[in-house]
N, C-alpha and C positions, 0 to 999 in steps of 0.2 A: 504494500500500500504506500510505502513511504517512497519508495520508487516512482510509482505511479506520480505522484506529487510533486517530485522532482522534477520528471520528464515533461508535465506541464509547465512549471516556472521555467524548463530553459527553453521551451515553445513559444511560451510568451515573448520572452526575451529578443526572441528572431523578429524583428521588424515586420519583411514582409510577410512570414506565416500569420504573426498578430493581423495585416489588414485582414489578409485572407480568409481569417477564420470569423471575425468581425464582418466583412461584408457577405459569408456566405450567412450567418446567423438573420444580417440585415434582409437578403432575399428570401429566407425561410418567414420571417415574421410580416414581410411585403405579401407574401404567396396566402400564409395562415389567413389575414385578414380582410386580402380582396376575393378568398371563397366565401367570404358573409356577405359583400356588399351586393346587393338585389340588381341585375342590369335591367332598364328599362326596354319594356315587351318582351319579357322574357314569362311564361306561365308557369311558377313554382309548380302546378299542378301536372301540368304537361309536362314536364320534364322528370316528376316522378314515375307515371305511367310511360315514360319511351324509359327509364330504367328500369324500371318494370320488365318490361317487354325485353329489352336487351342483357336480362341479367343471368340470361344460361350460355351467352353467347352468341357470335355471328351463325354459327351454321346449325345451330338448336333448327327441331323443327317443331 
């Protein structure tokens, strides 16, 4: 564990791996919160029923 710990502090310490990990954090939390945002003419309804409909598969019969 105390390894473990270590290998982080000297991760961080790397400049560019810190942006890296920082901006992929920042596209994960951009992605998490515009799956909530409603697009306009989009039918939450309808788009349950085509998951629905497509949830065994393309080639389900």
């Amino acid at each position: 564990m105390r390894k473990a710990i270590e290998t982080l502090k000297n991760i961080w310490k790397i400049e560019d791996l810190r942006q890296r990990i920082l901006i992929t954090i920042l596209f994960v939390a951009i992605y998490r919160f515009g799956s909530y945002v409603v697009l306009p003419g989009i039918n939450p309804g309808m788009l349950t029923k085509l998951h629905e409909q497509t949830s065994e598969g393309l080639l389900a019969c």
